[in-house]
C-alpha positions as CSV (number, residue, x, y, z in Angstrom):
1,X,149.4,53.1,47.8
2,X,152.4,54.7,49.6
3,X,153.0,55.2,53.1
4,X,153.8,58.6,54.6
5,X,157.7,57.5,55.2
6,X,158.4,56.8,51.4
7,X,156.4,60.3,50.5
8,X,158.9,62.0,52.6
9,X,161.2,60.8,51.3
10,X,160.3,60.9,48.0
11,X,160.0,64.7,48.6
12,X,163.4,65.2,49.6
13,X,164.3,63.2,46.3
14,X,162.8,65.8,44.2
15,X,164.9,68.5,46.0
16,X,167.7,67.0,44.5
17,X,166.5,66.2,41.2
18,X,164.9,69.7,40.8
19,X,168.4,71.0,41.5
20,X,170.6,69.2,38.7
21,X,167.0,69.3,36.3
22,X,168.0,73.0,36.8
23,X,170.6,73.3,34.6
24,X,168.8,72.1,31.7
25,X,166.2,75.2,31.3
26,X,166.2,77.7,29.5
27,X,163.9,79.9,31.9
28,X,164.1,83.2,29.1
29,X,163.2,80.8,26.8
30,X,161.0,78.1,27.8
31,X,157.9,77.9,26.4
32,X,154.3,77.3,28.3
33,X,153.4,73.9,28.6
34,X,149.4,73.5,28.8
35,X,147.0,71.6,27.5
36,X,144.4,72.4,24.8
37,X,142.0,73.5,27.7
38,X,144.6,76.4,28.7
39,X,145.9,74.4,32.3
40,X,149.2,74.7,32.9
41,X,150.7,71.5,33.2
42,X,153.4,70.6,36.0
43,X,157.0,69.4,34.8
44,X,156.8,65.9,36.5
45,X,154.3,64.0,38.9
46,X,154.6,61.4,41.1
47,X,152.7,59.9,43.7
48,X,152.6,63.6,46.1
49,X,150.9,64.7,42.6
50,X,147.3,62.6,43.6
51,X,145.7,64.1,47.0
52,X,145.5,61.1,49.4
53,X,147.2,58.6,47.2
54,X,148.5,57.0,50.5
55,X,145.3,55.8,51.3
56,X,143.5,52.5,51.2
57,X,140.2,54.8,50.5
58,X,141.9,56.8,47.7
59,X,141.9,53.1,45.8
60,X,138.4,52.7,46.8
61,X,136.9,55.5,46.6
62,X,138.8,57.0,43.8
63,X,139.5,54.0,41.8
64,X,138.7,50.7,42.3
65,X,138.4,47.5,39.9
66,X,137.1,48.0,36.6
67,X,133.5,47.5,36.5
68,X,132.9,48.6,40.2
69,X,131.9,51.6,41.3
70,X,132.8,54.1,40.4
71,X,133.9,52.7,37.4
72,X,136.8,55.0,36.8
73,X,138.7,52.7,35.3
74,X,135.7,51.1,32.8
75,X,132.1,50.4,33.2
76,X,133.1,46.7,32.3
77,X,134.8,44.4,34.1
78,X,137.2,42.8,31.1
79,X,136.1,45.9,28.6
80,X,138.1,45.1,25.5
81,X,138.9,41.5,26.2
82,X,135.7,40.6,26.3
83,X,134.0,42.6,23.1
84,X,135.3,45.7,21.2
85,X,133.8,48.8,20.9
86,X,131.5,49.5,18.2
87,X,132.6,50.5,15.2
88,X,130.6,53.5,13.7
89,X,131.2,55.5,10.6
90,X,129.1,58.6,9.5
91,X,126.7,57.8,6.9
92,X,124.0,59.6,5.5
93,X,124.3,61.9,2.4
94,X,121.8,63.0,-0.6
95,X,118.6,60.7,-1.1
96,X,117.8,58.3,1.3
97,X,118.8,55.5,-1.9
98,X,122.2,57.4,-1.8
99,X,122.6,56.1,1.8
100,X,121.5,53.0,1.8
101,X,124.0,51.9,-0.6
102,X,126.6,53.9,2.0
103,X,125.0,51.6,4.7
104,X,125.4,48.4,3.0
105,X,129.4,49.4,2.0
106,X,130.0,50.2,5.3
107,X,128.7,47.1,6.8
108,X,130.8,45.4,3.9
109,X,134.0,46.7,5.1
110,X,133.6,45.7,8.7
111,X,131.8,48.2,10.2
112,X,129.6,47.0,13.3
113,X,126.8,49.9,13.7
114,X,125.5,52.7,11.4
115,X,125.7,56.2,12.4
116,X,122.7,58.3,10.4
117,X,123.4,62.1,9.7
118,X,120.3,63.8,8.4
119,X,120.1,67.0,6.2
120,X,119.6,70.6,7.6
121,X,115.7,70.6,6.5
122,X,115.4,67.3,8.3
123,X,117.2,68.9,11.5
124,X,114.7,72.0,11.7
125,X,111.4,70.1,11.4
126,X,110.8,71.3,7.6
127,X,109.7,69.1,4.5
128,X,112.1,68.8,1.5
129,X,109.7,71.1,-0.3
130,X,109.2,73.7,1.8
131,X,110.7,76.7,0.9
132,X,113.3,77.4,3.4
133,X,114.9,73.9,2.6
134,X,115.5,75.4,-0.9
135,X,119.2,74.3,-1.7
136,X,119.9,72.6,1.4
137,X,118.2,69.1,0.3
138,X,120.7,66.2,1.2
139,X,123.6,68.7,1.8
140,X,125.2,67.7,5.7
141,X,123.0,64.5,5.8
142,X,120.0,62.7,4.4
143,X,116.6,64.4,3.6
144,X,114.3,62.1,5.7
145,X,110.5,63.7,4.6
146,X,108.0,60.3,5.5
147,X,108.0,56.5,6.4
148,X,109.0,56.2,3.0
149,X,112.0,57.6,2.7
150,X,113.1,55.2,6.3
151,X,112.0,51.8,3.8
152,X,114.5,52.9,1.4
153,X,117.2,53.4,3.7
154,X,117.3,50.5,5.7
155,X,115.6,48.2,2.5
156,X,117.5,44.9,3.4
157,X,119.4,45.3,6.6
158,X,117.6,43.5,9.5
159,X,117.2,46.0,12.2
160,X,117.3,43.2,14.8
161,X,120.7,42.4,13.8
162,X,122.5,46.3,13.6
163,X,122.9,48.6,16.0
164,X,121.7,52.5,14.2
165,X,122.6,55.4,15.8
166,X,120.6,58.5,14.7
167,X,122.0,62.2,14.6
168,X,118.6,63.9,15.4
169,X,117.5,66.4,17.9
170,X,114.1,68.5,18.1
171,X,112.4,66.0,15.6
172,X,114.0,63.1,16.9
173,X,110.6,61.4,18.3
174,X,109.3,61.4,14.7
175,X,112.4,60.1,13.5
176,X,112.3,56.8,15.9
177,X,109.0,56.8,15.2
178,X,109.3,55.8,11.4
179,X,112.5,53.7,12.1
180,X,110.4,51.9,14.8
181,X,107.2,51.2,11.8
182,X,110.2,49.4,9.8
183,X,111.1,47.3,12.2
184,X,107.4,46.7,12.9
185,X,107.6,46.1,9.0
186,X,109.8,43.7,8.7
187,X,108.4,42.0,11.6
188,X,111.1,42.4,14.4
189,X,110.2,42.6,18.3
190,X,110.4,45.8,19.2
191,X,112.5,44.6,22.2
192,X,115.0,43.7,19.5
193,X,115.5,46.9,18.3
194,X,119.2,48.1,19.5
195,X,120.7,51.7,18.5
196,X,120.5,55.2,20.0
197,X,119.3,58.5,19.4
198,X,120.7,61.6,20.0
199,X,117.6,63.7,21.4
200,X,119.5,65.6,23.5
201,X,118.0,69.0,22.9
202,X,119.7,71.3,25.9
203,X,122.7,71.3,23.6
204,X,120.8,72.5,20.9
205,X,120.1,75.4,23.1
206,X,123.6,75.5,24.8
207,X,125.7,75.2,21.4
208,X,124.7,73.8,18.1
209,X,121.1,76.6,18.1
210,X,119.2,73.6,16.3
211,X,116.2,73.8,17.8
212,X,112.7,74.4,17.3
213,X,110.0,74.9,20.2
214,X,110.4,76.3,23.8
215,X,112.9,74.4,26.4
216,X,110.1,73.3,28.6
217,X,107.5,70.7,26.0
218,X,111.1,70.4,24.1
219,X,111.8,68.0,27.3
220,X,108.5,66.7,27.1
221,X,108.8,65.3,24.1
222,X,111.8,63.7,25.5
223,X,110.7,62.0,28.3
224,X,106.8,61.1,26.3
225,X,109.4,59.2,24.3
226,X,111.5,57.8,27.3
227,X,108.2,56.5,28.7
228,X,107.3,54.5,25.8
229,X,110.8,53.1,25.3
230,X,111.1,51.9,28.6
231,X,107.8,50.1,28.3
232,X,108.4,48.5,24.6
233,X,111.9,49.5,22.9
234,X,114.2,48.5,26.5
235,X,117.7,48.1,24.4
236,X,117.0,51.5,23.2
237,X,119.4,54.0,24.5
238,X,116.8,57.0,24.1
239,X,119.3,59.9,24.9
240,X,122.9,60.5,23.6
241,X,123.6,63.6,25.9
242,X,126.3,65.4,23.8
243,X,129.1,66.7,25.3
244,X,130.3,66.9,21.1
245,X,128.6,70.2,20.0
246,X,129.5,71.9,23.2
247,X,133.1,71.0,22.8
248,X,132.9,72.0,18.9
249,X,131.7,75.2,19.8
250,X,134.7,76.2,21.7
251,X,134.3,74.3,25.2
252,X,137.1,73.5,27.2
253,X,137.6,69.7,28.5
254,X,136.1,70.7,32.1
255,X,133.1,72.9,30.5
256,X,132.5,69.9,28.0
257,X,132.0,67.6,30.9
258,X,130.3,69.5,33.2
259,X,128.0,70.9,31.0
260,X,127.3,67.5,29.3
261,X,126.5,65.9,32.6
262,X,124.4,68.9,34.0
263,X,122.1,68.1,31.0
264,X,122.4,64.5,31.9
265,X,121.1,65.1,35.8
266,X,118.7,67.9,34.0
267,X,117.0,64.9,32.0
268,X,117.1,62.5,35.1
269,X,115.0,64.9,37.1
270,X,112.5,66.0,34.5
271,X,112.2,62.3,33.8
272,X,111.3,61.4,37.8
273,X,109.3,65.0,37.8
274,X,107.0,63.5,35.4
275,X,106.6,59.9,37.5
276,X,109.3,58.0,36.2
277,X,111.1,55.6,38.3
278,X,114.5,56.6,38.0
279,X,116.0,52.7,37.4
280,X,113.0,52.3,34.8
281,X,115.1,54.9,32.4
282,X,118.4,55.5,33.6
283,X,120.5,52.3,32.3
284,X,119.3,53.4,28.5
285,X,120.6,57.0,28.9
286,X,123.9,57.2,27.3
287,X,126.5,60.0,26.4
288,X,128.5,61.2,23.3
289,X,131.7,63.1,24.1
290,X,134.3,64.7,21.5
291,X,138.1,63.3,21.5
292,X,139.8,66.4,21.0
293,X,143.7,66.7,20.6
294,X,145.1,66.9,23.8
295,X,145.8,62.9,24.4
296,X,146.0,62.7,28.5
297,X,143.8,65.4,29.4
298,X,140.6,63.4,27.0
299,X,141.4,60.4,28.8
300,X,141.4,62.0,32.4
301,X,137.8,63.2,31.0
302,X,136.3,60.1,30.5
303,X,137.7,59.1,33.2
304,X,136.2,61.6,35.5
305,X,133.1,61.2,33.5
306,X,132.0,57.8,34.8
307,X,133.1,58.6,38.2
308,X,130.9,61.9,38.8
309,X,128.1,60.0,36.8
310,X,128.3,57.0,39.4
311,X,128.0,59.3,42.4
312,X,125.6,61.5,41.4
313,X,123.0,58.8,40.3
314,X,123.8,56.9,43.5
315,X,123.4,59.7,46.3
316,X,122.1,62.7,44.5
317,X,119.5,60.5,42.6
318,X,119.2,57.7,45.0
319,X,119.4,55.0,41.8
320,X,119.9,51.6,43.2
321,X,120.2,49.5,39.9
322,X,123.6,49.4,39.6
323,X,122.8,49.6,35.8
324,X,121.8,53.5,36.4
325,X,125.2,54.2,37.7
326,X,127.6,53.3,35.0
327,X,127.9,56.0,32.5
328,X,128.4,54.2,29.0
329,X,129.3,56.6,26.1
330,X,130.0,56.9,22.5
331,X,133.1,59.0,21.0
332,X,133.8,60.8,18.3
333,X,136.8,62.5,16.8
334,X,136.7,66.3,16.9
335,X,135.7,67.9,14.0
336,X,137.1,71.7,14.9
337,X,140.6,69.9,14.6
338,X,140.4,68.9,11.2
339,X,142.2,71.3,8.9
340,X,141.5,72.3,5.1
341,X,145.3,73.1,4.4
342,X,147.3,69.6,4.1
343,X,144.1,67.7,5.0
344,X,146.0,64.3,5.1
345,X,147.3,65.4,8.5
346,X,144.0,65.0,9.4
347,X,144.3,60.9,9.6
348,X,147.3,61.5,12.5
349,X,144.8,63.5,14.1
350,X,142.0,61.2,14.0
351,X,143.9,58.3,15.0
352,X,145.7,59.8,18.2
353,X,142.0,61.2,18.8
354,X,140.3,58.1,18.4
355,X,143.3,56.0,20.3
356,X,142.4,58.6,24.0
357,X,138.7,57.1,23.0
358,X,139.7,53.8,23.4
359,X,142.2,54.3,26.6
360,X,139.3,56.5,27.9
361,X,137.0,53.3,28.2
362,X,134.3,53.8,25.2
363,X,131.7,51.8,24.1
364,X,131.3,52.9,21.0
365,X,133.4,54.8,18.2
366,X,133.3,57.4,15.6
367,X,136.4,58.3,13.7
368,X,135.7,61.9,11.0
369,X,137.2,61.3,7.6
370,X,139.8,64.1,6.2
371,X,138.0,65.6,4.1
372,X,135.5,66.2,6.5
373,X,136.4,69.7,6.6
374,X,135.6,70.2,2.7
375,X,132.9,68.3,2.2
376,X,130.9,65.1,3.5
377,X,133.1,62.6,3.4
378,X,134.2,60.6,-0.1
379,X,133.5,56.3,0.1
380,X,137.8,56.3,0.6
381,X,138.4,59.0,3.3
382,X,135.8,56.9,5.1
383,X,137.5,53.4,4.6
384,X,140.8,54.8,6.0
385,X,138.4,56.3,9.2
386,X,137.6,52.8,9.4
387,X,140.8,51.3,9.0
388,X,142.2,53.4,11.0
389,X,139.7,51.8,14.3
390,X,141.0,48.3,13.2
391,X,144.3,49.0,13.5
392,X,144.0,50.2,16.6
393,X,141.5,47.4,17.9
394,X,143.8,44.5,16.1
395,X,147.4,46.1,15.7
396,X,148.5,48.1,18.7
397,X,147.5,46.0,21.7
398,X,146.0,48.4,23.4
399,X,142.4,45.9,24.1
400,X,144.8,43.5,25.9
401,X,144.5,44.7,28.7
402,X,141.8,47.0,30.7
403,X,142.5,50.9,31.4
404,X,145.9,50.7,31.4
405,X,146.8,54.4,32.2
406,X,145.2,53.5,35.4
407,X,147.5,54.6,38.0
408,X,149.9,57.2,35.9
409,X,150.6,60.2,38.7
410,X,149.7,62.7,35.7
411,X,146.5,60.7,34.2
412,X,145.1,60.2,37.8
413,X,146.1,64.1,38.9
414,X,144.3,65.3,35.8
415,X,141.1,63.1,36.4
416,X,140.8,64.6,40.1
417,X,141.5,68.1,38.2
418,X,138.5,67.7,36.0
419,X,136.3,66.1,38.5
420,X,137.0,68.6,41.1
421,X,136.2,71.9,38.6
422,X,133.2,70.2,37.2
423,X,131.8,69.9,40.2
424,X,132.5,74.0,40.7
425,X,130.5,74.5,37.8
426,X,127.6,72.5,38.8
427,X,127.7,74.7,42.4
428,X,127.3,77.6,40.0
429,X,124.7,76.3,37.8
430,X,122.5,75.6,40.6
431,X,123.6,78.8,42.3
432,X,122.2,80.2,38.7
433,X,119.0,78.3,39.4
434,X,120.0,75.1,37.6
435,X,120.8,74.7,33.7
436,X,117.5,75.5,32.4
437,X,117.3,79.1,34.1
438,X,121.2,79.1,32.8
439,X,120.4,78.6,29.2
440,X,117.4,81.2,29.0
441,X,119.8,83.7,30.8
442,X,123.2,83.0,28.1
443,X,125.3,81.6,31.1
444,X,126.6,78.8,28.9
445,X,126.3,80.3,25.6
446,X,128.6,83.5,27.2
447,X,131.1,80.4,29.1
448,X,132.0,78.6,26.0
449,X,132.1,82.2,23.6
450,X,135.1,83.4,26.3
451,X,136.5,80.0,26.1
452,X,136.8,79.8,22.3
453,X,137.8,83.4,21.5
454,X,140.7,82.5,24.1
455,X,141.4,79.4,22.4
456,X,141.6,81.5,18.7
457,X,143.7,84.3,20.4
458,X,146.5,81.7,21.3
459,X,146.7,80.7,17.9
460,X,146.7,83.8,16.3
461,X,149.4,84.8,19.0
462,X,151.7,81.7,18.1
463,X,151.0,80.3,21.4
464,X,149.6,77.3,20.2
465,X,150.5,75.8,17.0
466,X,148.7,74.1,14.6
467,X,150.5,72.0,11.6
468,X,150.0,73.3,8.1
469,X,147.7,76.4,9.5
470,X,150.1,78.8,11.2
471,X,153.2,76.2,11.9
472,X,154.8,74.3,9.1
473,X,152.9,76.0,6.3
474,X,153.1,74.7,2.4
475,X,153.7,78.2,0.4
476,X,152.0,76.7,-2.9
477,X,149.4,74.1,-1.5
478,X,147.3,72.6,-3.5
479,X,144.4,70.5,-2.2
480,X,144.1,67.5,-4.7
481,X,141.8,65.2,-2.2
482,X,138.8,64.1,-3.6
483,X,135.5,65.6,-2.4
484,X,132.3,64.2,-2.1
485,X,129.7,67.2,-4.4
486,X,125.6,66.2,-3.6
487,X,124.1,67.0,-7.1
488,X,121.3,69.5,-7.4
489,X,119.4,66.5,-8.6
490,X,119.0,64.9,-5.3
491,X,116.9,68.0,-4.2
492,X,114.7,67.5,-7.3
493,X,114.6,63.6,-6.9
494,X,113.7,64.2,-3.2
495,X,110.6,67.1,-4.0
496,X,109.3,65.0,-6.7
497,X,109.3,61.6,-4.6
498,X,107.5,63.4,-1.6
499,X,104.9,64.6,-3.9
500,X,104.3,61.3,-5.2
501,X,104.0,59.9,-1.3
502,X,101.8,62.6,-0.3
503,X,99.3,62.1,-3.7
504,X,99.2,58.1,-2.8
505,X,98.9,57.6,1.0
506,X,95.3,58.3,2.5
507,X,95.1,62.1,3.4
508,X,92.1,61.5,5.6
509,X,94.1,59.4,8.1
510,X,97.3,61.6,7.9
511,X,94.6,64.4,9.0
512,X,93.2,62.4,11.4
513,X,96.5,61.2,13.4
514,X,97.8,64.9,13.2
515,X,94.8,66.2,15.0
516,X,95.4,63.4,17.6
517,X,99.2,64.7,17.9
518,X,97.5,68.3,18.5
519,X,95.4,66.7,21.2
520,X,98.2,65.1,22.7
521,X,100.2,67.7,23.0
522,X,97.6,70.6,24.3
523,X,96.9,67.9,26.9
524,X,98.7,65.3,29.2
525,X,98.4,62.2,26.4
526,X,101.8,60.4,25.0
527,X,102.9,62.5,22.5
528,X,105.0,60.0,21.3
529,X,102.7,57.5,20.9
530,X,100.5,59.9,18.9
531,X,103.9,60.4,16.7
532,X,104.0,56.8,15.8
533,X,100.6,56.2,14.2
534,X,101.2,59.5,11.9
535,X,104.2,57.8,11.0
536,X,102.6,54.7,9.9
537,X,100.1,56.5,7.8
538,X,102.9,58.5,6.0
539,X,102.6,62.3,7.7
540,X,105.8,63.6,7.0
541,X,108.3,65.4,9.6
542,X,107.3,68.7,8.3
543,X,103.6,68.1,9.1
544,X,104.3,67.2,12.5
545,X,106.8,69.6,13.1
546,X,103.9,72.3,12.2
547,X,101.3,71.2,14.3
548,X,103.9,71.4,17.5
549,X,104.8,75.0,16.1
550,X,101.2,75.6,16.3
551,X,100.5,74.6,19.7
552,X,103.6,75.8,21.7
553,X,105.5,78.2,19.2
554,X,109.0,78.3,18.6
555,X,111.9,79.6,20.2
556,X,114.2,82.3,19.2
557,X,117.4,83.6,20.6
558,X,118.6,86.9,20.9
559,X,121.7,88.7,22.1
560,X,121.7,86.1,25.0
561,X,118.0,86.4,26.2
562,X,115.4,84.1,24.7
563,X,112.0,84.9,23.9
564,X,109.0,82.8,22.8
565,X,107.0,84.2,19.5
């Protein structure tokens, strides 16, 4: 804290310096100076930088200890001293035998929680033999058709003892579902059962289009599930909001965050709309935000993440479980950055990326392979991923001691920066009639297409430069990395092994527990809950998916406008 004196004089100080700096620019050639986000970024700051920085409240208010509110500066009160982040590689390619042997070689090697990709017929609700999954079988992820294919994957690994995070949006329910008849399986408590799920489906809507019914029974899927959860799975986190797909789609830092936690206080109210109590569920919400290339301006975010969270749940939301306040979040390194031409770059990318994760304060870690770019990543490019986390957690000192950019002029300017436009965006959301009025109208969908296309025209310009892609260019490259292929095999493996399931297990219950799930869902029962027991009995995503699509349809996007058919 500074008194008014020393900021006075520390103003006439940088009268003088600014003069003799003078003489070393070159004003007809100096370049702009601005982070990845397009904000111009001042020469020097100091302590006049951060409004109010004179202040006992500022430290307060603003700042405070680690682990108090508002937990800018960790939600933790000895963060990395105390217990690491979690470890998390991306697993989940061809048949679900393919990954479990990814799983166990992964856990082999150190890593300390499984991250589960599934395919792009898993994603949309359809069964591996359906005839829009044609081709697509175990391509981006694992095909995930019944119960059975879940026994295979995690055959062996105690799911009371792992942490499993599951990349799954508008059939997410049905995936916990079966992961939840495993554990049941192999006879752990459900209130053992430690991982999170994605679910997050206003991003979907907002950037990544992977969705299947209407906004509105979308979120009541969401919050049937959160209901359960509370009551049976509590170390559950049963939301990942993702800032990720917003930012990959051509989000600036601010939009990322303000977006991300619009959804987040769009989820809290539709969960106290429907009865909850707001302490019940709000400690197992978590978030997943992209570490993007511009170091200090992705740790301001973070930053400003926790303290907007922490307000909002305490005054907006009127949370007194100190639990619902602190925003815990996973990271991952952002795939848009990764380049195909001299893909090795990549690992410099990832580790400065994942090293403003760990300054940022996350709980949890996921660093992309190089090849990511090409192909799903090969067993090597994912062992240097991982090595490059332990280095970081056991080489560079940077656990030793908790947020230690606290305090920086230019970390703590940027942090009030990103706080103070998020919060103009959520004044415009609401002005917009609040983020699910925004996403039937295109607001966000229009916000982030300006954003990237301004983002592509620096590059093109030579504004922004980008190694090996239109800086510091190879004439003759030749990419000699080796890349993971998914044999057309798997898809035939995966077809043939769904028929077998669906010839063995009892059709009359499968029928039975879908027609419950219809029930449930043209009424006020737990759809969830209904979800579960056709998991047991081996209905398969695709089945469940189609009795949803029967009852409330499925939504379409067009030119900005959405319609229901």
């Amino acid at each position: 804290m500074y008194n008014k004196k020393f900021l006075e004089v520390l103003k006439s100080g940088l009268a003088e310096w600014d003069k003799k700096a003078a003489k070393f620019r070159d004003k007809k050639s100096m370049p702009r100076f601005f982070t990845v986000s397009g904000v111009d970024i001042d020469e020097l700051y100091t302590p006049d930088s951060v409004e109010a920085a004179d202040t006992e409240e500022y430290f307060q208010e603003q700042l405070n200890n680690p682990g108090e509110f508002p937990y800018t500066r960790g939600v933790h009160h000895t963060m990395y001293r105390s217990r690491l982040w979690t470890m998390r590689q991306f697993a989940g390619m061809g048949t679900p035998k393919q990954t479990h042997e990814r799983f166990k070689y992964i856990l082999a090697q150190g890593g300390t929680g499984l991250s589960t990709a599934f395919d792009l017929p898993t994603l949309m609700g359809y069964d591996s033999d359906h005839a829009r999954s044609l081709g697509e079988v175990g391509k981006c992820g694992v095909a995930v058709d019944t119960l059975a294919d879940m026994e295979i994957i995690f055959d062996g690994i105690d799911l009371g003892q792992v942490s499993t995070s599951m990349t799954i949006n508008s059939p997410a329910s049905m995936l916990l579902a079966m992961y939840l008849a495993v554990a049941e399986k192999q006879g752990v408590p459900f209130d053992q059962v430690r991982g999170t799920l994605q679910n997050d489906i206003l991003k979907e809507y907002i950037a990544q289009k992977e969705f299947i019914y209407p906004p509105r029974p979308s979120i009541r899927l969401i919050t049937d599930m959160m209901k359960y959860c509370t009551d049976k799975v509590p170390q559950y986190n049963t939301i990942s909001i993702s800032g990720y797909h917003i930012r990959e789609a051509g989000a600036t830092a601010a939009q990322e965050l303000a977006f991300t936690l619009a959804d987040g206080f769009c989820y809290v109210e539709s969960a106290i709309d429907a009865g909850m109590d707001v302490d019940a569920f709000a400690p197992r919400l978590s978030f997943f935000f992209n570490a993007h290339s511009d170091f200090f301006e992705e740790i301001a975010k973070y930053r400003a993440a926790r303290r907007i969270w922490a307000r909002h749940m305490r005054f907006k939301y009127n949370a007194q479980d100190e639990r619902s306040w602190k925003l815990r979040f996973h990271t991952q390194t952002a795939g848009c950055t990764l380049t195909a031409q001299q893909p090795e770059n990549n690992i410099v990318r990832v580790a400065i990326q994942a090293l403003s994760g760990v300054l940022g304060g996350t709980q949890s870690l996921h660093t992309n392979s190089m090849d990511e770019t090409l192909a799903l990543p090969s067993a090597k490019a994912v062992l240097i991923a991982l090595r490059t986390q332990q280095v970081i957690a056991y080489e560079t000192g940077v656990a030793n001691t908790i947020d230690p950019l606290g305090g920086s002029w230019f970390v703590e300017a940027q942090t009030d920066r990103l706080e103070a436009e998020a919060e103009a965006y959520f004044t415009e959301i609401e002005r917009r009639g609040g983020v699910l009025q925004c996403i039937e109208d295109g607001y966000f969908q229009r916000e982030l297409a300006r954003s990237a296309y301004n983002f592509q025209l620096e590059i093109e310009k030579d504004e922004r430069k980008i190694v090996g892609v239109n800086d510091f260019v190879l004439e003759e490259e030749k990419v000699e990395i080796p890349v993971l292929k998914i044999d057309r095999q798997v898809e035939l493996d995966q077809v043939a092994f769904l028929k077998k399931v669906k010839a063995e297990r009892d059709n009359g219950k499968v029928q039975a527990t879908l027609a419950k799930l219809a029930e449930a869902a043209k009424g006020d029962g737990n759809t969830f809950e209904a979800m579960y027991e056709c998991s047991k009995v081996y209905a398969s995503v695709g089945e469940m998916c189609d009795v949803l699509r029967e009852v409330w349809g499925v939504w379409e996007e067009s030119q900005g406008a959405m319609r229901v058919s």
